[in-house]
C-alpha positions as CSV (number, residue, x, y, z in Angstrom):
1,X,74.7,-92.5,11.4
2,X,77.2,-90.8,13.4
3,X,76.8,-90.0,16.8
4,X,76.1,-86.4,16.3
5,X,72.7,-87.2,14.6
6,X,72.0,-89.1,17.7
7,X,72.5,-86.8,20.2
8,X,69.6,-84.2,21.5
9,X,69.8,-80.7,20.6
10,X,69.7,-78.2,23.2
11,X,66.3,-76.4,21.6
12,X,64.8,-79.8,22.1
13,X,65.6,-80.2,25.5
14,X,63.2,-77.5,27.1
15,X,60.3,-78.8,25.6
16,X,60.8,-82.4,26.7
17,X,61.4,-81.2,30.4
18,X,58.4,-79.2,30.8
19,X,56.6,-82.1,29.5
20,X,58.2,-84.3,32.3
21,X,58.1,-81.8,35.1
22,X,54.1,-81.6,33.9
23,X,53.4,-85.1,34.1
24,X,55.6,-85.6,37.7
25,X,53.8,-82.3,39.2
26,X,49.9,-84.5,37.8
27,X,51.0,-87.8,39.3
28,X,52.3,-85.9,42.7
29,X,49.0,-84.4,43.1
30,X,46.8,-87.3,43.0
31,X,48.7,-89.1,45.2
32,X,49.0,-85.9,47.9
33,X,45.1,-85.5,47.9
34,X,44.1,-85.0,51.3
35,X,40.8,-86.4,52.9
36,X,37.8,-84.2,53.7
37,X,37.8,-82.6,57.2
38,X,35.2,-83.3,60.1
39,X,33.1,-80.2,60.6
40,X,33.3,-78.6,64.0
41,X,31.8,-77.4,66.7
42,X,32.7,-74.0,65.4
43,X,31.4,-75.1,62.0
44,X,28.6,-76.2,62.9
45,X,27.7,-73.2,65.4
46,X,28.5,-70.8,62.6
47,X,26.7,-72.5,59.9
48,X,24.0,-72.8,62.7
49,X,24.1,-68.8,63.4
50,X,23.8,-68.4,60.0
51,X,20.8,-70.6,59.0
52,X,18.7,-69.1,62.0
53,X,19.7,-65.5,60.7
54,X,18.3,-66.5,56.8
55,X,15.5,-68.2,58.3
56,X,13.5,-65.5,60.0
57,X,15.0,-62.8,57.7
58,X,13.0,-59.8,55.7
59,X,10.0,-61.1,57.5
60,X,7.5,-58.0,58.8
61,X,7.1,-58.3,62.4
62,X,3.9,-59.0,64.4
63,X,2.2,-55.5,65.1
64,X,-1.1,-56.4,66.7
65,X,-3.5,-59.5,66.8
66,X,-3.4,-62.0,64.2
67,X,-6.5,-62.9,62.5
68,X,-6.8,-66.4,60.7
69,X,-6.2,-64.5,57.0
70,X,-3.1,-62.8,58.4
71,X,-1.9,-65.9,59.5
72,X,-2.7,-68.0,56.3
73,X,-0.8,-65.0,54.7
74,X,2.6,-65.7,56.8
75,X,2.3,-69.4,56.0
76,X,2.0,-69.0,52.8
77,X,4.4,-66.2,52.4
78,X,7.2,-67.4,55.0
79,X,6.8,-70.9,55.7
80,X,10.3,-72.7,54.6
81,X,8.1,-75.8,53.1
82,X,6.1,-73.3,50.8
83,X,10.1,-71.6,50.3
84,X,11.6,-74.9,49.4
85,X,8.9,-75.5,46.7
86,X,8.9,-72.2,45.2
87,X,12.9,-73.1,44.6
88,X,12.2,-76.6,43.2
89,X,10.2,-75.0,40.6
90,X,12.7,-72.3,40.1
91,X,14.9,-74.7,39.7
92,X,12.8,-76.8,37.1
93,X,12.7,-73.4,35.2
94,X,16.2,-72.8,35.2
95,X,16.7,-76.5,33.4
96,X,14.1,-75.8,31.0
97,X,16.5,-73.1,29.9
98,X,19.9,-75.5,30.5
99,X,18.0,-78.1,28.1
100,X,16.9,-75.5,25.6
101,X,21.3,-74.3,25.1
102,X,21.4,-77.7,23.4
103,X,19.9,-76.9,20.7
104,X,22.6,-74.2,19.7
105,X,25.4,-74.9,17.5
106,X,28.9,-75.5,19.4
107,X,31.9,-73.1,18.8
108,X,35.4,-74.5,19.7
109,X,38.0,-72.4,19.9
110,X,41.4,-74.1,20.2
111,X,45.1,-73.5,20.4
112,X,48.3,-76.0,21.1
113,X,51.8,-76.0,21.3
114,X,54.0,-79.1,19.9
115,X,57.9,-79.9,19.9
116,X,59.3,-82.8,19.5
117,X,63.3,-84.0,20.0
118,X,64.2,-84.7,16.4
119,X,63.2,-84.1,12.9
120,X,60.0,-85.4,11.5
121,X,61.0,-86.6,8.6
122,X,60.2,-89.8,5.8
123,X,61.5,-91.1,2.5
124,X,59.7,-93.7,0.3
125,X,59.9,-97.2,-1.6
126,X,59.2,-98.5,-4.8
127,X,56.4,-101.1,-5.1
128,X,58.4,-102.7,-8.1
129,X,61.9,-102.5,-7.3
130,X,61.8,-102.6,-3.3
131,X,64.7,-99.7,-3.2
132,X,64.3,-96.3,-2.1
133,X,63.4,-94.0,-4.2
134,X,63.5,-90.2,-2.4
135,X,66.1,-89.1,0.1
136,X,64.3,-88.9,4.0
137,X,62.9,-85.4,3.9
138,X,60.8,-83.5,6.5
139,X,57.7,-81.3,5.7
140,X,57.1,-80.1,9.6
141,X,59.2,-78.3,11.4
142,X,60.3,-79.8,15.4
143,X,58.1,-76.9,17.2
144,X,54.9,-75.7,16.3
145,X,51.7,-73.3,17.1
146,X,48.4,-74.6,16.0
147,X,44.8,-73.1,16.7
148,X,41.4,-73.2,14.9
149,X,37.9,-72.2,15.6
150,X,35.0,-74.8,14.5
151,X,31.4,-74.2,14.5
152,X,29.7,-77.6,14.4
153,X,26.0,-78.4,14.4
154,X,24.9,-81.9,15.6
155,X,21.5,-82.3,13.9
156,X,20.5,-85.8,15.8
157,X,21.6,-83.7,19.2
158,X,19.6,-80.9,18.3
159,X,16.3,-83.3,18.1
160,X,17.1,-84.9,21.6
161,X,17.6,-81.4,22.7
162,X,14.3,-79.9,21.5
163,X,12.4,-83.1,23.0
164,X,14.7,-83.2,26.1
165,X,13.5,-79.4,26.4
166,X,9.9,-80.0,26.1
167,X,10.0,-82.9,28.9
168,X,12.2,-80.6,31.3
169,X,9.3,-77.8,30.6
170,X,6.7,-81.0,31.4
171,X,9.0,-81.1,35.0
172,X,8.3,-77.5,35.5
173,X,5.1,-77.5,35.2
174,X,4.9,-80.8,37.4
175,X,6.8,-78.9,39.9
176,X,4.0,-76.1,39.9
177,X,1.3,-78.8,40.7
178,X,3.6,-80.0,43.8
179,X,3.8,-76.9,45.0
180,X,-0.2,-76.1,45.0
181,X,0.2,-79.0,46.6
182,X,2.3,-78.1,49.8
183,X,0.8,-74.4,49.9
184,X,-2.8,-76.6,50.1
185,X,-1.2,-78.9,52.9
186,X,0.2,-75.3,54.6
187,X,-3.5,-73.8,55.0
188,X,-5.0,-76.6,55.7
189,X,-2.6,-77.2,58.7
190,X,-2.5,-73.5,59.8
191,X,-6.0,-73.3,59.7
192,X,-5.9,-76.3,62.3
193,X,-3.9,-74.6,64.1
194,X,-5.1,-71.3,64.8
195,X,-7.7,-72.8,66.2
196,X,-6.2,-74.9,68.6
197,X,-4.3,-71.9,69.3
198,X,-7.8,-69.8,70.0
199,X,-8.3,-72.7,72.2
200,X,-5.5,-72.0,74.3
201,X,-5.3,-67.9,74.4
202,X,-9.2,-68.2,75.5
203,X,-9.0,-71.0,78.0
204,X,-5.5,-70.1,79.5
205,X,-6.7,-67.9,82.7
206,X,-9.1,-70.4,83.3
207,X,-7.3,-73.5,83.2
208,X,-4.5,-71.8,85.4
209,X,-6.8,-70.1,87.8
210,X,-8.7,-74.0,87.9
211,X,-5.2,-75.7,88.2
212,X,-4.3,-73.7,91.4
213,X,-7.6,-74.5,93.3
214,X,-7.1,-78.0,92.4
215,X,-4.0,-78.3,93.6
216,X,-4.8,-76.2,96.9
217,X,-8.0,-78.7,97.5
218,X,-5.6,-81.6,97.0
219,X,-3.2,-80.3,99.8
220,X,-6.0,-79.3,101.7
221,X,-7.2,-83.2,101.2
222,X,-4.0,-84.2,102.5
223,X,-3.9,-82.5,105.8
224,X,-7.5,-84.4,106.5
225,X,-6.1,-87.4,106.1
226,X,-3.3,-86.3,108.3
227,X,-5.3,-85.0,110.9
228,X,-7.7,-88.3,110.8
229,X,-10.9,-85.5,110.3
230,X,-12.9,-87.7,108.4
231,X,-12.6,-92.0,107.6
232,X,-9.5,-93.0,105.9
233,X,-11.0,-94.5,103.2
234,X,-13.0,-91.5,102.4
235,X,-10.0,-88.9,102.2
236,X,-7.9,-91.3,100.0
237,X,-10.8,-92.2,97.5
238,X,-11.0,-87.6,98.1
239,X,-7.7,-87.6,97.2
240,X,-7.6,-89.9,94.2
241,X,-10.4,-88.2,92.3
242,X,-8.7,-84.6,93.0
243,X,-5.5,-86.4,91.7
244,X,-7.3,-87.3,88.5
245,X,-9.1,-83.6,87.7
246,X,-5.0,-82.2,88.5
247,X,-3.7,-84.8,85.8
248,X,-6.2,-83.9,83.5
249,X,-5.6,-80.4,83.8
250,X,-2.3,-80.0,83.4
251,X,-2.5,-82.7,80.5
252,X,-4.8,-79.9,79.1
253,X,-2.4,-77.1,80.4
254,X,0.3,-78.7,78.2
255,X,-1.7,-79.4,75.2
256,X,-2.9,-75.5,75.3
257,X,1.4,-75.0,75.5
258,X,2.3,-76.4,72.7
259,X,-0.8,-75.2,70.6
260,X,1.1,-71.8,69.9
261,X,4.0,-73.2,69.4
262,X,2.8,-75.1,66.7
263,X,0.9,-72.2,64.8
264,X,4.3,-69.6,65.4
265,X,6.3,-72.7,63.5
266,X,3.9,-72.9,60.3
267,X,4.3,-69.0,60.4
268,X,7.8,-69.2,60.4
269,X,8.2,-67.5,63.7
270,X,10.4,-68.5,66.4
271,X,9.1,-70.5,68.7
272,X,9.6,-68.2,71.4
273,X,7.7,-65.5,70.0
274,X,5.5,-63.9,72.0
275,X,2.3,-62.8,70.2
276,X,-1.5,-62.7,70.4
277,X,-4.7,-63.9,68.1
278,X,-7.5,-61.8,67.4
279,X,-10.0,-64.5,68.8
280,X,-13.5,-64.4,68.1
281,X,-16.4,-64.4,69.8
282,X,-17.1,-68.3,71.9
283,X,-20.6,-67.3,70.6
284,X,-20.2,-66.6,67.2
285,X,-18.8,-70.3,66.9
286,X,-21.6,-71.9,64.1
287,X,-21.0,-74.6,61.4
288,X,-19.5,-73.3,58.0
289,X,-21.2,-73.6,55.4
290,X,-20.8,-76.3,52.4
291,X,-22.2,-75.1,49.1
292,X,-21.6,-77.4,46.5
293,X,-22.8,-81.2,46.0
294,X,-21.2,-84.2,45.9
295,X,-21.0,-84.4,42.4
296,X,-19.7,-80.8,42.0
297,X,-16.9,-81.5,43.9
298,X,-16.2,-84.6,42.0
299,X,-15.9,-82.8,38.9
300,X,-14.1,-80.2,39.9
301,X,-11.8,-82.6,41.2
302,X,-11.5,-84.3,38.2
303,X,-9.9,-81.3,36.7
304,X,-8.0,-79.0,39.8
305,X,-6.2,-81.9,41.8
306,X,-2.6,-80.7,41.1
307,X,-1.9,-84.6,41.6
308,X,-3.9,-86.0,38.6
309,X,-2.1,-82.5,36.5
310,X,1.4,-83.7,37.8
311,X,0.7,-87.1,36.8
312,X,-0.5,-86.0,33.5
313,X,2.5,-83.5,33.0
314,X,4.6,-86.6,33.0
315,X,3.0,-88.7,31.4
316,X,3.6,-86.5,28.6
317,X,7.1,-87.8,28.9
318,X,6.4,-91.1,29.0
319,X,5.6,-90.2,25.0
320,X,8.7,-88.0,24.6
321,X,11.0,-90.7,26.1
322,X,9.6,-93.1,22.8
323,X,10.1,-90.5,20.3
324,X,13.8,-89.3,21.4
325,X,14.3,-93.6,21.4
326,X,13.4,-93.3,17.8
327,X,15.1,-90.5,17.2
328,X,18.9,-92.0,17.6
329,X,17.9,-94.6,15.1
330,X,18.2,-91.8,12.1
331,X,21.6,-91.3,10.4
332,X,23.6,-88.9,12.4
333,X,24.4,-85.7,10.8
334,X,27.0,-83.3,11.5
335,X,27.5,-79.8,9.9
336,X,30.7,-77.9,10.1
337,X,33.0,-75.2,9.1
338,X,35.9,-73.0,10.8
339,X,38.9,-71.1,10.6
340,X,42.6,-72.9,10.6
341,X,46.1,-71.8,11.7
342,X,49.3,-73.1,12.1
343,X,52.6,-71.8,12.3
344,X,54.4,-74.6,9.9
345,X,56.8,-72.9,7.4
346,X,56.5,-75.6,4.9
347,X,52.7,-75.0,4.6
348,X,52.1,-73.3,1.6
349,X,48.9,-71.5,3.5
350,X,49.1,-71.1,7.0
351,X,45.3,-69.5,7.4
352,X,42.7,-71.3,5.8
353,X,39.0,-72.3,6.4
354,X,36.9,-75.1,5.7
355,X,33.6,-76.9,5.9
356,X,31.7,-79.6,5.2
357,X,29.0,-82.5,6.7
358,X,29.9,-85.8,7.9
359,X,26.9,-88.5,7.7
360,X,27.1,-91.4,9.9
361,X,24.6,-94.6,11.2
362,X,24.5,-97.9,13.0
363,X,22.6,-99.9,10.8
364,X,22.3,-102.6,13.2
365,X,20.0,-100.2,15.3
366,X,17.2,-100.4,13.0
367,X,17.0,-103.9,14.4
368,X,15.8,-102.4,17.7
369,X,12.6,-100.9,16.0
370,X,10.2,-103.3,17.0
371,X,11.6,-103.2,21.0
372,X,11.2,-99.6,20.9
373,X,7.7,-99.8,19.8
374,X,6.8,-102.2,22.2
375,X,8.4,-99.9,25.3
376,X,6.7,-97.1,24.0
377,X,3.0,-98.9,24.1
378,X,4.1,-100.5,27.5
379,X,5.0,-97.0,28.8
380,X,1.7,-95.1,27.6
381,X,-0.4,-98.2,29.0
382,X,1.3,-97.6,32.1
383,X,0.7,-94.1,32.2
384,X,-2.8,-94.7,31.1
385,X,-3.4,-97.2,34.1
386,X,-1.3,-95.1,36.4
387,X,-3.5,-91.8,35.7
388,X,-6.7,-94.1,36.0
389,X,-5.8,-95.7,39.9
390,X,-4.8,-92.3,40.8
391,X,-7.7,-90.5,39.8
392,X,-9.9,-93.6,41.5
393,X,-7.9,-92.7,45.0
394,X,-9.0,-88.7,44.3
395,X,-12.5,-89.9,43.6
396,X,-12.5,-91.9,46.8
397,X,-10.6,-89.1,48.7
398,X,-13.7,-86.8,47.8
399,X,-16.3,-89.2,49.0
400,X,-14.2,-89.7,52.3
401,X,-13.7,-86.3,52.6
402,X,-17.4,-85.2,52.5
403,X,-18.4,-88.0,54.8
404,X,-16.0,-87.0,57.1
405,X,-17.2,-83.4,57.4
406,X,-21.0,-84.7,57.5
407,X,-19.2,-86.8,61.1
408,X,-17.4,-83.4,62.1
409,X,-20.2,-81.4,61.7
410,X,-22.1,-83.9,63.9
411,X,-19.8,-84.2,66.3
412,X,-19.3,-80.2,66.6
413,X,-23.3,-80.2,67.0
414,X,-22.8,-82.8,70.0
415,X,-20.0,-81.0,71.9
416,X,-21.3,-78.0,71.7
417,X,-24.5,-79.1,73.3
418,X,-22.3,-81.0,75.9
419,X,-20.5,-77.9,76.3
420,X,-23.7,-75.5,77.1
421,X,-25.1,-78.4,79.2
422,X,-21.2,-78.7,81.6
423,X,-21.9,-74.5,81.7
424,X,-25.6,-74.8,83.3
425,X,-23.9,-77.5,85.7
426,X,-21.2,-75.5,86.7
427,X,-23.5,-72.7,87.7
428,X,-25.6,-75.0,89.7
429,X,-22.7,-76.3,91.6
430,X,-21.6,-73.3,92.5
431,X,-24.8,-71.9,93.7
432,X,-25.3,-75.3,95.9
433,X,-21.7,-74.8,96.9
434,X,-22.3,-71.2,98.1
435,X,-24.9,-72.8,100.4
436,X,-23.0,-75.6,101.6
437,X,-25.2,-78.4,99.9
438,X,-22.3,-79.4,97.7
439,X,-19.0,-80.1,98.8
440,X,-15.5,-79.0,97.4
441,X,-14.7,-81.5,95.7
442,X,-17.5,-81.4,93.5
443,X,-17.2,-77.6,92.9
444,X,-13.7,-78.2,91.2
445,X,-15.1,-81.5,89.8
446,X,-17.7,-79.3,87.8
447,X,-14.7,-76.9,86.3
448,X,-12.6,-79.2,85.9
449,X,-15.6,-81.0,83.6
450,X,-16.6,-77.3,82.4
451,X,-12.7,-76.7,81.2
452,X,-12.5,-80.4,79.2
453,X,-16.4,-79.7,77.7
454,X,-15.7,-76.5,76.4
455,X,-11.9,-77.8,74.9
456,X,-13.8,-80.4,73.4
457,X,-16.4,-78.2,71.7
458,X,-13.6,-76.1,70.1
459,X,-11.5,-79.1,69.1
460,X,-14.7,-80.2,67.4
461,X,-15.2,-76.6,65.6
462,X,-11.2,-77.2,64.8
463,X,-12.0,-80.4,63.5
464,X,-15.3,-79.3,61.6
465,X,-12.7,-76.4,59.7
466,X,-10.3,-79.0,59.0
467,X,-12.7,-81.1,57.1
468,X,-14.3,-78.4,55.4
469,X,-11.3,-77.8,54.1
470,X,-10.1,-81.4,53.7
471,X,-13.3,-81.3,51.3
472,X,-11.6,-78.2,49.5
473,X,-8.6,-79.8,48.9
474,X,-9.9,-82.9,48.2
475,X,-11.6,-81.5,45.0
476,X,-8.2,-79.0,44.0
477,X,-9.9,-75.8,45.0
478,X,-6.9,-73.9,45.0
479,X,-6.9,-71.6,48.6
480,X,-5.0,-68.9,46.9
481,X,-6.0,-66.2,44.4
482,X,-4.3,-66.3,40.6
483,X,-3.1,-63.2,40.7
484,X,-2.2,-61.2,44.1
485,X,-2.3,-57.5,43.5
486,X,1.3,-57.1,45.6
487,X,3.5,-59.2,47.9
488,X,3.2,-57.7,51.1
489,X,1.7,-58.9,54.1
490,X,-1.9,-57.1,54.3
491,X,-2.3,-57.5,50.4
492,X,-1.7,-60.8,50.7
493,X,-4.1,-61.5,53.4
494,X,-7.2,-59.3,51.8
495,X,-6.6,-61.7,48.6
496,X,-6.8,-64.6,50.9
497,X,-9.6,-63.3,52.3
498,X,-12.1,-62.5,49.5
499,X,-10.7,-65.9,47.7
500,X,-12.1,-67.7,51.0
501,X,-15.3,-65.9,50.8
502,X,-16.2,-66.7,47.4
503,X,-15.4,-70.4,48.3
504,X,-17.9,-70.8,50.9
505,X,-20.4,-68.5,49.2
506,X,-20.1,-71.3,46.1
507,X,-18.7,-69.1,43.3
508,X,-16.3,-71.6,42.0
509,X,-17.0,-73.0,38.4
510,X,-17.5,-76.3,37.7
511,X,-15.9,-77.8,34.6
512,X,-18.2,-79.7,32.4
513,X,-17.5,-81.0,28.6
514,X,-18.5,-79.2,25.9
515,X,-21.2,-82.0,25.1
516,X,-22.9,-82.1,28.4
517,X,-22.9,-78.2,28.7
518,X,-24.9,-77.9,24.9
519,X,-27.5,-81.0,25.6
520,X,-30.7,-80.1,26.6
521,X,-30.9,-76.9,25.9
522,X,-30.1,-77.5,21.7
523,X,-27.1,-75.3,21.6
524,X,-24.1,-76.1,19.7
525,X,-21.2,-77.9,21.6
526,X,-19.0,-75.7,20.1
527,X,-20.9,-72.8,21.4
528,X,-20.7,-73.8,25.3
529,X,-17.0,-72.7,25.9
530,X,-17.1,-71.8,28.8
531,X,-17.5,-73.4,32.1
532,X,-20.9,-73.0,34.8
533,X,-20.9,-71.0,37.3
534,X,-22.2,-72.3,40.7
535,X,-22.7,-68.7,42.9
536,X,-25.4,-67.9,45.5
537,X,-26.2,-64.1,46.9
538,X,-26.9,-65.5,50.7
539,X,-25.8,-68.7,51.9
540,X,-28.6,-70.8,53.2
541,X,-28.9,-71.0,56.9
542,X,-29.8,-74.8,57.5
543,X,-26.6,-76.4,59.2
544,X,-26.6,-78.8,55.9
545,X,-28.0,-76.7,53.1
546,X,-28.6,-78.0,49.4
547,X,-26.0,-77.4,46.9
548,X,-26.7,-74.7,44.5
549,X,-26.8,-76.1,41.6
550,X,-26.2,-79.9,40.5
551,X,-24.3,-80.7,37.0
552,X,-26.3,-83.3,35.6
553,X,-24.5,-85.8,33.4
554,X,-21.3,-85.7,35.4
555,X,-19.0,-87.9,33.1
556,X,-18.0,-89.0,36.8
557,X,-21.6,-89.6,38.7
558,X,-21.0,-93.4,36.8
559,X,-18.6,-93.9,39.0
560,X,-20.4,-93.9,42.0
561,X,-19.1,-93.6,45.7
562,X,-16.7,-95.3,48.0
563,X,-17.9,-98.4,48.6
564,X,-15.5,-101.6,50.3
565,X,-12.8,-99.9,49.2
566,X,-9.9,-99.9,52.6
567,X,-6.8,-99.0,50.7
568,X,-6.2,-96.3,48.0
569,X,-3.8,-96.5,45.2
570,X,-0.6,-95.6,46.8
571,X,0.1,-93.1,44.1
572,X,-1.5,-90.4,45.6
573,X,-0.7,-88.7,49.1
574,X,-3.8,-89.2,52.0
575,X,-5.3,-86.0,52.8
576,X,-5.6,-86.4,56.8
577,X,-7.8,-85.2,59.4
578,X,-5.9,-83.5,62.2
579,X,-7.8,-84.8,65.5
């Protein structure tokens, strides 16, 4: 071979550099990768400036008083919790829709240079002889163009797929339980809240007006001692007890503070907003009433707790996750066909098409049968048990709940007689005070004592709410309507409104199986569809009135009631009561 056939022809030359100059240009880039920079203060006060800005954006301002509903309605509607889980199940939604484009058939469209810096070329050998028996010849030429378009179909991909969708659409619908669950959490709290906040707006004048003759008394107390008016021991043990009623006040002063603050933040206002609540009547304070019995509310529970529907949603999976095991132990089969170029002048046909199916499968993985079988019954026990703690904890959570408003309501009967008792001796101080038979001391002593009574009565009434409606949420009696007429503030707020009053007037309907809801009266099960109404025209006035109606047979009265149980199943969040 001479040295001409050795040497590199110029047309090959371009090829080979831009290959190089490509492969130096890669490896100088990932070595020339610089690190991540700090954020600073200008980051952060921009990315600060522009979190506060979408934060309190398209939000209608505050025009007037705020009533509880209007409130609720803000909570609900702006509140960056309820926000965040209203994206979460967007977001579920949108991978329902992700898993779903596996199931389509995959076009490929391709295209490719080559070159290469000599001749492809080959020659062959006799088997018999050993010797060569064609000259080297070539049958590609040094540069080509190549491209081709495939449409392939995975048929073992598109069975994951279609299960892989059907679990992601199980995580949606999970994701809609989680969020009944914060909007429950959000009313509950705001609820709380506003009344605390009542608390404050009513007692405000007063406790400031009480704080500055308190303080006044106290300096007055000190120039006594000074001046050696009365015994020493009498104006310090004077001053002490004045010190106390200023510490308690102002305790209660910042309490009151902060009460606002609280209620603007589950609003999603700023904090600094200024803003007022349309409080009612000290007067009109009475119990709420409960209208549904134990058992009711066990039942319903049974059926509305969006934890025992979120634990059910994926337990579904647990199922799906066996069958897509069994699923990659099938064959493997793979449909195809596309269109073919390629720019080789020794092709006889430089277009052409083609198709065909390619069949393949480990057989070894029919050994893992039995294993799969065995994690699939393992995984449906476990969702079995699993579903069966957690729906103990909600049963006990009901039972705790309604003893806990049976204390509130108690409790809210005691303060409030406390608080109408404080009120008759404040009005007797001050008349003895007017006429010199009780001293100073014991004037601000009684509104001091007045102020702290009548807190204490509306914490109670605060507390007696929250439990009412730890009750509610206890047994998955959603707050919110199903369908809101329109998304703005006041329409939001009437829906609230009239869903609230048909809760506490008992028109919720209480699930019962088919069975139970034909015995007794001989109907056919398959006739009683649909569920019983509990509703009352006028809601009784005792403080603790009967329920209305009791479902007898309750598939859960067997169960019975709390009883030595301490700890819950930690699957399942504790539904507190704010104190």
């Amino acid at each position: 071979m001479t040295s001409s056939d050795l040497s590199v022809k110029p047309s090959t030359r371009r090829p080979l550099r831009l290959a190089l100059t490509v492969v130096a240009a890669a490896v100088l880039a990932g070595c020339t990768v610089a690190p991540p920079e700090r954020l600073s203060t200008q980051d952060l006060l921009q990315q600060d400036l522009a979190d506060r800005g979408s934060m309190f954006a398209a939000q209608e301002p505050v025009t007037g008083p705020i009533t509880l509903d209007e409130a609720i309605a803000r909570a609900v509607k702006y509140n960056l919790q309820q926000r965040l889980a209203l994206m979460e199940r967007a977001l579920e939604d949108n991978l329902v829709d992700v898993q779903k484009q596996g199931m389509l058939p995959k076009l490929t469209a391709r295209a490719g240079l080559r070159g290469r810096n000599n001749d492809y070329g080959s020659s062959s050998e006799s088997l018999d002889t050993g010797t060569q028996s064609l000259v080297p010849s070539t049958s590609q030429e040094r540069d080509g163009k190549t491209a081709d378009l495939q449409l392939s179909w995975n048929v073992l991909d598109f069975g994951l797929s279609y299960f892989g969708a059907k679990a992601q659409g199980n995580k949606a619908l999970a994701a809609e339980e989680r969020r009944r669950r914060v909007v429950a959490d959000i009313i509950r709290q705001t609820r709380t809240a506003y009344w605390n906040a009542v608390t404050a707006e009513r007692l405000k004048g007063q406790v400031s007006s009480t704080l500055a003759e308190a303080r006044q008394t106290l300096e007055y107390a000190r120039q006594t001692e000074q001046k050696r008016l009365v015994a020493p021991i009498v104006a310090l043990r004077y001053q002490r007890d004045l010190l106390n009623m200023v510490r308690q006040t102002e305790a209660l002063d910042n309490e009151l503070a902060q009460a606002k603050a609280k209620l603007a933040t589950l609003m999603n206002l700023p904090p600094a907003t200024d803003f007022t609540l349309a409080a009612p009547d000290a007067g009109g304070m009475a119990a709420p009433n409960l209208a549904y019995e134990l058992t009711d509310l066990e039942a319903l529970a049974m059926v509305h707790r969006p934890e025992l529907r979120e634990e059910t949603y994926l337990a579904r999976n647990a199922v799906l996750e066996t069958r897509m095991s069994l699923l990659r132990l099938f064959p493997n089969a793979s449909l195809f066909g596309g269109l073919n170029y390629d720019s080789n002048k020794y092709l006889v046909n430089n277009e052409w098409a083609d198709a065909g199916v390619q069949v393949s499968w480990n057989l070894l993985s029919v050994l893992s049968l039995p294993s799969i079988n065995r994690a699939g019954e393992a995984r449906k026990e476990v969702a079995q048990l699993r579903r069966q703690a957690l729906r103990m904890s909600v049963l006990s959570q009901v039972h705790i709940a309604w003893l806990e408003r049976q204390r509130a309501e108690a409790a809210f009967q005691r303060a409030s007689e406390l608080s109408r008792l404080q009120d008759a001796i404040q009005v007797q101080t001050e008349n003895a005070a007017r006429s010199n038979a009780e001293t100073h001391l014991e004037l601000v002593r009684a509104k001091v004592e007045t102020l702290l009574a009548t807190r204490a009565r509306d914490l109670s009434y605060a507390e007696l709410v929250n439990a009412q409606n730890t009750v509610y949420q206890a047994a998955g009696i959603d707050p919110l309507p199903e369908k809101i007429t329109d998304d703005t503030l006041a329409s939001l707020a009437r829906d609230i409104a009239e869903t609230n009053r048909k809760i506490e007037q008992g028109h919720m309907e209480v699930p019962r199986l088919l069975a139970e809801a034909g015995a007794g009266a001989g109907l056919d099960p398959a006739a009683a569809t649909a569920p019983v109404t509990v509703a009352v025209a006028e809601p009784a006035p005792a403080p603790k009135p009967a329920a209305l109606r009791k479902v007898s047979g309750s598939p859960w009265s067997s169960l019975g009631s709390l009883s030595g149980t301490d700890t819950p199943a930690p699957a399942i969040q504790s539904l507190p009561v704010t104190r």
